[in-house]
C-alpha positions in Angstrom: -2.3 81.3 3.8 -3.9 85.0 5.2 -1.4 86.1 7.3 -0.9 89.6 8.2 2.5 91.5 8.5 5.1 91.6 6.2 3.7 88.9 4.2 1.6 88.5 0.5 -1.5 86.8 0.7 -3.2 84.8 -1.8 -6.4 86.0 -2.6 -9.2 85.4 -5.5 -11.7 87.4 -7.5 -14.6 86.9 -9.1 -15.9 88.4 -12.8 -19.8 87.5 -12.9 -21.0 87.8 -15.8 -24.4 87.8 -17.6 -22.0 87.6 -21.1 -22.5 91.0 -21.2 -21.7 92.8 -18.1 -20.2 92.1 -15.0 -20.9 93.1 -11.5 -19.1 95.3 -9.7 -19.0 96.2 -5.5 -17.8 99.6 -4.1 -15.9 98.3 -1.3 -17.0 100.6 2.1 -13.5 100.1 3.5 -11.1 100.6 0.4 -13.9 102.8 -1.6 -13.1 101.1 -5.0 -15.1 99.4 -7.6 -13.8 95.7 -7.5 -15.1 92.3 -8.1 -16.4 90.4 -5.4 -13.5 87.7 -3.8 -11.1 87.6 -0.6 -8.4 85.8 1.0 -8.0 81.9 0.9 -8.4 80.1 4.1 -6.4 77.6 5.9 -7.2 74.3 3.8 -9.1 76.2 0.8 -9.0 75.9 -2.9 -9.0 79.0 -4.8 -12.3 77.5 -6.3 -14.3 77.2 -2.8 -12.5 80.4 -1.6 -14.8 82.0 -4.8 -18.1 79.9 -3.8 -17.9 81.1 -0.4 -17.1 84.5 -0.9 -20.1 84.9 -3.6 -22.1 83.6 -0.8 -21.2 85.2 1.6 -21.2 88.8 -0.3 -24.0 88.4 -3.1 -25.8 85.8 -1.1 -25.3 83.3 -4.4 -24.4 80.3 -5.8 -22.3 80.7 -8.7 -20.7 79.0 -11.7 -16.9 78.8 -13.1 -17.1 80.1 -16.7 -13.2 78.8 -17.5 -12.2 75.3 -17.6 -9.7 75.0 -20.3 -7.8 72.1 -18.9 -8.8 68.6 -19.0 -9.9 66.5 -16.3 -7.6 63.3 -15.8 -9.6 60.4 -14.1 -11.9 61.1 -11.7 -9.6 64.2 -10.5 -11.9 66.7 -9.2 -12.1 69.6 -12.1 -11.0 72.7 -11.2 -11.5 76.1 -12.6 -8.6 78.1 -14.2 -7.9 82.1 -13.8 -8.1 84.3 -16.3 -5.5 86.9 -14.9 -3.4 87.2 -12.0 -2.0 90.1 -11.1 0.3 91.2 -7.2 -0.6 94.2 -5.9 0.5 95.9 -2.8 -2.0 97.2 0.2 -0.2 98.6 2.3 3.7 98.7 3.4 4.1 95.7 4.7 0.8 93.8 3.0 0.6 92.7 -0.5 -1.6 90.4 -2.5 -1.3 87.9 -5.3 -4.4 88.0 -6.7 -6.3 85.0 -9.0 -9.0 86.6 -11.2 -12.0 83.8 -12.2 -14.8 84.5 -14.6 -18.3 83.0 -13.5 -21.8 83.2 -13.6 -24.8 82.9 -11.7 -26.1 79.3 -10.9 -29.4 79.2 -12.6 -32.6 81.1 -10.8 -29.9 82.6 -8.4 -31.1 86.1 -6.9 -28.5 88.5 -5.7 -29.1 89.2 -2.1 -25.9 91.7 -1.1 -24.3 91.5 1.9 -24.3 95.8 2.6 -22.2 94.9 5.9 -18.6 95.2 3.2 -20.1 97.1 0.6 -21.9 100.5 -0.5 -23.5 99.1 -3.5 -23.2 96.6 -6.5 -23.6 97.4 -10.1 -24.0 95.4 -13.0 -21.4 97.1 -15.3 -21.0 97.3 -19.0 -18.0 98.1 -21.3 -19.4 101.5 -21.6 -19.7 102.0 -18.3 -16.3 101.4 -16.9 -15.2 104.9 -17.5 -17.7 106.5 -16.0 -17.6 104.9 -12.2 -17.0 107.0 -8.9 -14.8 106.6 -7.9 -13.2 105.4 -11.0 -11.4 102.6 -12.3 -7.8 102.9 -12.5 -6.3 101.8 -16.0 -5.5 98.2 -14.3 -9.2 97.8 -13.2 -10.7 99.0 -16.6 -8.2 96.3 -18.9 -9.0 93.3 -16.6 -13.0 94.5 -16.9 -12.4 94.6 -20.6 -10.5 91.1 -20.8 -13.4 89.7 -18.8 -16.2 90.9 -21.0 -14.1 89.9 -23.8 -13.9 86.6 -22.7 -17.7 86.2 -21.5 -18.5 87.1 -25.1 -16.5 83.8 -26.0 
């Protein structure tokens, strides 16, 4: 599904959340505040996409906060998005973006990868205004919606 060109990708992102805030990276490359995610792989569920990319940028485990649907048999379960939004990269690069709201697995340590990111922040609701660089409009509502749905 990640192909380059004049193509859109499918990509995921992920809201952790301690029910009150959520963290945050500042992305070396892009220099923007996001949530941690990336680009489904050949063969990948947006689900696993999410595990691996937590792993691989937080060094942990999480877990999927939204599961509205209903499991049917011994289906696997999987976890639903909260959002999804397409936004463009570049001229000939866009995204369609899945946004999931999870937590930590229990006793999980963050351990962040520094190679993609400056920094990580946990990140209130009254601290989304005040980010450098900041949050566009876009960035601040989908915060909002996932502290507002962490809050239950």
């Amino acid at each position: 599904m990640s192909g380059r060109g004049n193509a859109l990708d499918i990509v995921v992102a992920g809201y952790l959340t301690d029910g009150e805030r959520v963290i945050l990276i500042h992305h070396k490359k892009l220099n923007q505040w996001l949530p941690f995610g990336g680009h489904i792989e050949k063969d990948e569920i947006p689900d696993d996409t999410l595990r691996r990319e937590a792993e691989e940028e937080l060094g942990v485990k999480i877990e999927f906060i939204h599961y509205p649907q209903p499991r049917r048999g011994n289906q696997r379960k999987y976890a639903s998005p909260f959002y999804q939004n397409k936004h463009r990269i570049s001229e000939e690069h866009a995204h369609y973006c899945l946004f999931y709201l999870c937590k930590l697995k229990s006793g999980e340590i963050i351990k962040p990868n520094l190679a993609e990111m400056k920094e990580y922040r946990w990140i209130g609701e009254e601290d989304l205004a005040r980010l450098d660089p900041p949050l566009d409009e876009g960035g601040i509502a989908t915060c909002r919606e996932a502290l507002r749905l962490a809050r239950g």
